[in-house]
C-alpha positions in Angstrom: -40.5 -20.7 35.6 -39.9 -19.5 31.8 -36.4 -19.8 30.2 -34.6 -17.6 28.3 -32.0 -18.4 25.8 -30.0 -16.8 22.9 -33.1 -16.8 19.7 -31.7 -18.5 16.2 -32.8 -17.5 13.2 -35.8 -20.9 13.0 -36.9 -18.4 15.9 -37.9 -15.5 13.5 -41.5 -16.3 12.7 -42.5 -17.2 16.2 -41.0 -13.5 17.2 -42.6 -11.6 14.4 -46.1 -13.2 15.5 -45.4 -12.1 19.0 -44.2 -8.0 17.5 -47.6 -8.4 15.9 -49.5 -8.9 19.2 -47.2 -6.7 21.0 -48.3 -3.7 18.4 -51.9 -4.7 18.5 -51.9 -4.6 22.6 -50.2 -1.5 22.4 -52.4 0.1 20.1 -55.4 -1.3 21.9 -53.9 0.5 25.7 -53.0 4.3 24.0 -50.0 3.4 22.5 -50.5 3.3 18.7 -47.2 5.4 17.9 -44.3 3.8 19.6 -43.8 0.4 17.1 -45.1 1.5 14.0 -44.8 0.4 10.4 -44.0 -2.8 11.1 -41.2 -2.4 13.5 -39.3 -4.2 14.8 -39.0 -6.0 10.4 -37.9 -9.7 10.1 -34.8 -8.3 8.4 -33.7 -6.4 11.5 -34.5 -9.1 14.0 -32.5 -12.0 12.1 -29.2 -9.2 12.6 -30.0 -8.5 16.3 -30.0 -12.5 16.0 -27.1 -12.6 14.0 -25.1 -10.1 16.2 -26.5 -12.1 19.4 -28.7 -9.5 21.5 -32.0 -11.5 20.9 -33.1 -13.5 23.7 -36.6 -16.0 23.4 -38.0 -16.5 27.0 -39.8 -20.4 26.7 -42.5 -22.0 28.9 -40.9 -24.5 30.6 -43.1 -27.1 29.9 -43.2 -27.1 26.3 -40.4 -25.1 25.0 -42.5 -22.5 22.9 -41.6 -18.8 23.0 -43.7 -16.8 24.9 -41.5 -13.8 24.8 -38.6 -12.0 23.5 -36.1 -8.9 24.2 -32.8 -7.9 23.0 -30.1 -7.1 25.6 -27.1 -5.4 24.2 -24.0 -3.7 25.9 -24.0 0.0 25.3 -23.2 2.6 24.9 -26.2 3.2 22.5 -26.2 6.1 20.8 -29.0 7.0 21.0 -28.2 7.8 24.6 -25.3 10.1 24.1 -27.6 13.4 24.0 -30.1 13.6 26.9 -32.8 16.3 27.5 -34.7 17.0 30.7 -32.8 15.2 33.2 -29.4 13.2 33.0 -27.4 10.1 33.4 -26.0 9.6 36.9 -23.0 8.2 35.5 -20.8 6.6 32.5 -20.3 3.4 33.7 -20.8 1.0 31.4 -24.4 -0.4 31.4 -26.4 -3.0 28.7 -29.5 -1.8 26.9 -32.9 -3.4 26.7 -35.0 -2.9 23.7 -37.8 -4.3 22.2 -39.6 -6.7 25.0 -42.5 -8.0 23.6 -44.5 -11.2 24.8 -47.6 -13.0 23.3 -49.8 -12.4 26.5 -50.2 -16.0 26.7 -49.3 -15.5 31.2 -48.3 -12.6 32.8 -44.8 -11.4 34.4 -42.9 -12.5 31.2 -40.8 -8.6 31.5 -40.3 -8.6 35.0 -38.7 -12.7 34.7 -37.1 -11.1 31.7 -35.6 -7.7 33.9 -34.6 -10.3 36.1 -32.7 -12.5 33.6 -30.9 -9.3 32.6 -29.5 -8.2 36.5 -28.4 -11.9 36.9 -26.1 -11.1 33.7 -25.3 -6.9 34.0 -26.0 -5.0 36.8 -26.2 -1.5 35.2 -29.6 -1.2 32.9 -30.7 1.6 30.7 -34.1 1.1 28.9 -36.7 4.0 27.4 -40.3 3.4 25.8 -42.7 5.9 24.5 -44.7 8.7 26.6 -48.1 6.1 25.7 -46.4 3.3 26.9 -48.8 2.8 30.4 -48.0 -0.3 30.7 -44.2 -0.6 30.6 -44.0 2.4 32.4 -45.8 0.8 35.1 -43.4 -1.9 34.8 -40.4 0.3 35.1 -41.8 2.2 37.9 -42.7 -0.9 39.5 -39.5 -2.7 39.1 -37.6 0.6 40.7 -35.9 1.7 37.4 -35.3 5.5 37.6 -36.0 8.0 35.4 -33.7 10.3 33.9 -34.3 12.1 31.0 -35.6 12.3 27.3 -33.6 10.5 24.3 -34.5 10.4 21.1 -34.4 7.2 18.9 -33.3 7.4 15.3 -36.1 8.1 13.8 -35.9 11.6 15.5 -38.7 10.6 18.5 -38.5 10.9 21.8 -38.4 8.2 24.7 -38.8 8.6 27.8 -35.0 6.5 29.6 -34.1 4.9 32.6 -31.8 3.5 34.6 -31.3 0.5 37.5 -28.2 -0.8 39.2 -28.5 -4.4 41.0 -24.9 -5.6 42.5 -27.2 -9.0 43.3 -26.4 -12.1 41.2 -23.9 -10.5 38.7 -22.3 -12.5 36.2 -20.6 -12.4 32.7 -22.9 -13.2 29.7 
C-alpha cells in the first residue's frame, strides 16, 4: 500500500513531472480546459509546500512519488458563493485540490480520499464539467454533489461534499 507524507521542496520536480502527465491524460480523455497554461506552476506548488497542504503518496517499495494532492482546511473562498444547488452545512470541512498521479498503478485518488477521511471527516472537492474521470471517482467514492463554484480565474467547477465519522483524527 502507497504512502503519503507531507512533500518538501527536493519534491518539486518529481510533482511538476507528474502535473505534466496529469494535463496530458486529461487532455487526451475531453478535458483539455480544466489545468491549463501550465497550472498548477513550480512557484505555486513550492508555497502550497511551504504553507504545508502538499501531500506526495510513495510506492512502498521504493519510496518514489507516484502521486500528489493538496489538502487544506477551508473555508476556501472560492466556495462562499454557490450556484445551482447548495452546501448542506457550515461546518468546517478541508479542501482537496489538485490530485494528480503519474499513472504508473491505478487507485492512487481513492488511497488518497482515503488518507484524507482518516485525518478530516468533512470533504469539499470540485473539478471541471470534462473531468470524466474524477467525476467517476467522486461518484464512485459517494461524494455528493451540490452546486456550481467558480475558481479564481472566473470558471466554473462543478463541488462536492462527503462526511465519514470513521477513523477521524487530527492532522
Amino acid at each position: 500500500m502507497p504512502t503519503i507524507r507531507k512533500a518538501e521542496l527536493k519534491d518539486v520536480d518529481r510533482l511538476m513531472e507528474i502535473f505534466d502527465r496529469a494535463r496530458k491524460f486529461m487532455t487526451a480523455h475531453g478535458n483539455a480546459n480544466q489545468w491549463i497554461n501550465g497550472y498548477p506552476g513550480r512557484d505555486f506548488m513550492e508555497s502550497e509546500i511551504k504553507e504545508g497542504h502538499c501531500y506526495a503518496c510513495c510506492d512502498e517499495t521504493d519510496g518514489n512519488i507516484i502521486g500528489t494532492f493538496c489538502f487544506i482546511p477551508g473555508p476556501d473562498p472560492t466556495y462562499s458563493h454557490i450556484e445551482d444547488g447548495e452546501w448542506p452545512d457550515d461546518e468546517p470541512y478541508y479542501v482537496i485540490h489538485r490530485l494528480a498521479s503519474d499513472g504508473s498503478r491505478n487507485g492512487i485518488g481513492e488511497i488518497c480520499f482515503d488518507w484524507c477521511f482518516s485525518h478530516y471527516p468533512n470533504i469539499r472537492i470540485d473539478t471541471h464539467r470534462d473531468n470524466k474521470v474524477m467525476l467517476s471517482l467522486l461518484k464512485k467514492y459517494g461524494f455528493t454533489r451540490c452546486g456550481i463554484i467558480y475558481i479564481a480565474n472566473g470558471t466554473p467547477r462543478i463541488a462536492f461534499i462527503k462526511k465519514n465519522e470513521a477513523n477521524r483524527k487530527k492532522i
